[in-house]
C-alpha positions in Angstrom: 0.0 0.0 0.0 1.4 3.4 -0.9 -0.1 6.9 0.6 -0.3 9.8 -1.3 -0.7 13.2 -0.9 -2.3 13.9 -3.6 -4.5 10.7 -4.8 -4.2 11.3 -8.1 -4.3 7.8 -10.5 -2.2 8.5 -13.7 -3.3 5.5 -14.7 -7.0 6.3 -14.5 -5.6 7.8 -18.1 -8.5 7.3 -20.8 -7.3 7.3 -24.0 -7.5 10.8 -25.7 -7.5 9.2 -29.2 -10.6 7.4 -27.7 -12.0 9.6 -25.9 -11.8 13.5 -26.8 -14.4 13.0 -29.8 -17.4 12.2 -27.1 -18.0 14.0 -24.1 -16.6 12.2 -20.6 -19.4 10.2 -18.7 -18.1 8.4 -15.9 -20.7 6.9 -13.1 -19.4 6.3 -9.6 -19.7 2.4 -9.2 -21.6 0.7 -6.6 -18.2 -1.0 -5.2 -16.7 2.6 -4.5 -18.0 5.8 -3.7 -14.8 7.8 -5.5 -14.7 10.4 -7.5 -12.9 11.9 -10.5 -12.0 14.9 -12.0 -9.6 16.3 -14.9 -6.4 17.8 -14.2 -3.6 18.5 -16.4 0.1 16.6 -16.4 1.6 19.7 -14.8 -0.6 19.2 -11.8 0.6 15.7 -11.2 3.7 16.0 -8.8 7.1 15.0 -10.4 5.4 13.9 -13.1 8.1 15.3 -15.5 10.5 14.3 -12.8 9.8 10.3 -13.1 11.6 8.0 -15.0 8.9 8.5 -18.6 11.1 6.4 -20.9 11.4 3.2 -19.2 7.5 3.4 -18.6 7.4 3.9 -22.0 9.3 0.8 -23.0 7.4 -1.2 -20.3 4.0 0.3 -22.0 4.8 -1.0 -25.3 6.4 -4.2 -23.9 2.8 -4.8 -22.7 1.2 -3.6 -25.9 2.7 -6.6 -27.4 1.9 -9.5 -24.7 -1.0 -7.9 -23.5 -4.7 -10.3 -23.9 -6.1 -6.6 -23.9 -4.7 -5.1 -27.0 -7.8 -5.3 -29.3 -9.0 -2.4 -26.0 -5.5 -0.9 -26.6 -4.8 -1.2 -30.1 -4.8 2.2 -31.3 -3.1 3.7 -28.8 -0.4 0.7 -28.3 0.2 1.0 -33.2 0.5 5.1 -32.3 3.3 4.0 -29.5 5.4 2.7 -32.2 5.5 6.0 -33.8 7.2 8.2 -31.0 10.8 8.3 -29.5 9.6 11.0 -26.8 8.1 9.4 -23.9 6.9 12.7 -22.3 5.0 13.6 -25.7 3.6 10.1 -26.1 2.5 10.3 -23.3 0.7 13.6 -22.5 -0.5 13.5 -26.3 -2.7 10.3 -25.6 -3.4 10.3 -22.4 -5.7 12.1 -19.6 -5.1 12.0 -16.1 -7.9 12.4 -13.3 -7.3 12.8 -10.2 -9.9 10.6 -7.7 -10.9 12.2 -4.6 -13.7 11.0 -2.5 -17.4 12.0 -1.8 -16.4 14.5 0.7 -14.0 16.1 -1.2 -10.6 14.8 0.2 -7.6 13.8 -2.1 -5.6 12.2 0.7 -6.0 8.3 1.4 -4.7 4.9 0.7 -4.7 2.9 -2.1 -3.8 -1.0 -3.0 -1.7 -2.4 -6.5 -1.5 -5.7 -7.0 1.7 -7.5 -8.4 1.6 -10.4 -10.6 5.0 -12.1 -11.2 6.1 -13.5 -14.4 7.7 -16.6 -14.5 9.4 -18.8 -17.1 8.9 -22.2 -16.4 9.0 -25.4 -17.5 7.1 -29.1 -17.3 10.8 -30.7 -16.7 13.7 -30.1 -14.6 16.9 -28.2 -15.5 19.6 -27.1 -15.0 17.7 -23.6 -15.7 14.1 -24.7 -14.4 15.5 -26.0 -11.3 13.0 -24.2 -8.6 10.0 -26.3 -8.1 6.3 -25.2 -7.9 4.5 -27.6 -5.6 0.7 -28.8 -6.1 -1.4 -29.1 -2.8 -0.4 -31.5 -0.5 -2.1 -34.3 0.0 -2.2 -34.1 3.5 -3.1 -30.5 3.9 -6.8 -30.2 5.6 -8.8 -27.3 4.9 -11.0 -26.7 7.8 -14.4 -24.6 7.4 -15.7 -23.1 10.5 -18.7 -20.8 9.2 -21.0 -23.9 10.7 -19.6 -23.3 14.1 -18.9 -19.2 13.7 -20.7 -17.6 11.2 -18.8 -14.9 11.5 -15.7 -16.5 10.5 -17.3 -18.2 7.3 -15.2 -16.1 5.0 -12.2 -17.6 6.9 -10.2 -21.1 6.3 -8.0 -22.7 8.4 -5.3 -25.3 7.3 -3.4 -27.9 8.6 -2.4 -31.3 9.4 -3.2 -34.6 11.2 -1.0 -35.5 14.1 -1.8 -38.1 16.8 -5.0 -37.5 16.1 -5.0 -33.5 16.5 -5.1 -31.0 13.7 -1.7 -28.9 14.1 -0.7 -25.6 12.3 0.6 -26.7 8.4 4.7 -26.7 7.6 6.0 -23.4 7.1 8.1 -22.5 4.2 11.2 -23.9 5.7 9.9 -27.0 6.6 8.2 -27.6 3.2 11.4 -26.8 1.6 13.1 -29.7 3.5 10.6 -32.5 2.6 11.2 -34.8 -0.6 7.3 -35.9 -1.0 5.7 -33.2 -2.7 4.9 -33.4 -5.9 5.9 -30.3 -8.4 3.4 -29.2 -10.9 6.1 -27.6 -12.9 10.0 -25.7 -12.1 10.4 -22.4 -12.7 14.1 -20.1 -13.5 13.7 -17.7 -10.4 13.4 -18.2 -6.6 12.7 -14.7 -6.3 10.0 -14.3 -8.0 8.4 -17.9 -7.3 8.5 -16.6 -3.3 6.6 -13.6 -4.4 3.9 -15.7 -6.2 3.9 -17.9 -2.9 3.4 -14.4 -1.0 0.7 -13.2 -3.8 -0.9 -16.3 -4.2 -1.0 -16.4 -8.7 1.4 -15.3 -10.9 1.9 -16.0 -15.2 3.7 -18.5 -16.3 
């Protein structure tokens, strides 16, 4: 989670290509009670200051993988076209700043991460880091019958001498030899951030 002074979300950006012919209509969704309204790039702090030309090469890295490019597509052929990052930018895009109903522009939002890992069915010298399936003797105990309160809640563990015990840890899983992989991946780094996140592409 990052706090910000200003809330504003850059990447709230509509395209301008997409957008500037029709007029703006955006509805408040019944998930959020936020609220948007234009600004210009200069109003954004450090903006201008921030590192535009690697997000520019990330942009168009995603233009190209990215099961959303039909959405994208003219913006993502126009990309191709410019070497400044700063005018790509500010040319097709509009930022809003989100504030809420009250009128405050201070809070905290969430980003997800979603690794990217190269993997592979078979073990190598280069796929070496294994990605484990459930194990067969984790239990997944559902307490919502008990505490309804807790229904959006599982716990999980283990049978021992006939008690259910907290699960292995990380350590302890990394130590046992009878767990079977579903596929080995090139990075340990980034497979412990998809154990922290919980998905990742592969």
């Amino acid at each position: 989670m990052k706090i910000l002074s200003t809330v504003t979300i850059f990447f709230i950006l509509l395209f301008s290509g997409c957008s500037q012919k029709e007029p703006l209509n955006l509805q408040t969704l019944p998930i959020s009670q936020a609220k948007v309204k234009k600004i210009n790039f200069t109003d954004i702090q450090g903006f201008y200051k921030d590192n535009l030309p690697l997000a520019f090469e990330v942009f168009k890295k995603d233009c190209r993988r990215s099961k959303k490019y039909e959405l994208f597509k003219e913006v993502c052929e126009k990309a191709e076209g410019y070497t400044d990052a700063s005018k790509f930018f500010t040319e097709n895009f509009t930022p809003y700043e989100l504030y809420s109903s009250s009128g405050v522009d201070k809070g905290v939002i969430t980003g997800y991460y979603e690794p990217l890992l190269k993997g592979s069915r078979t073990e190598s010298s280069v796929y070496k880091y294994p990605v484990y399936k459930t194990p067969e003797d984790m239990l997944v105990v559902d307490l919502s019958d008990a505490y309804p309160e807790l229904k959006k809640y599982r716990l999980r563990g283990k049978l021992v001498d006939g008690k259910i015990v907290a699960y292995d840890d990380r350590k302890e899983l990394n130590q046992r030899d009878d767990l079977e992989p579903i596929c080995f991946v090139d990075d340990r780094i980034e497979l412990f951030f998809l154990q922290i996140q919980g998905s990742a592409c592969c």
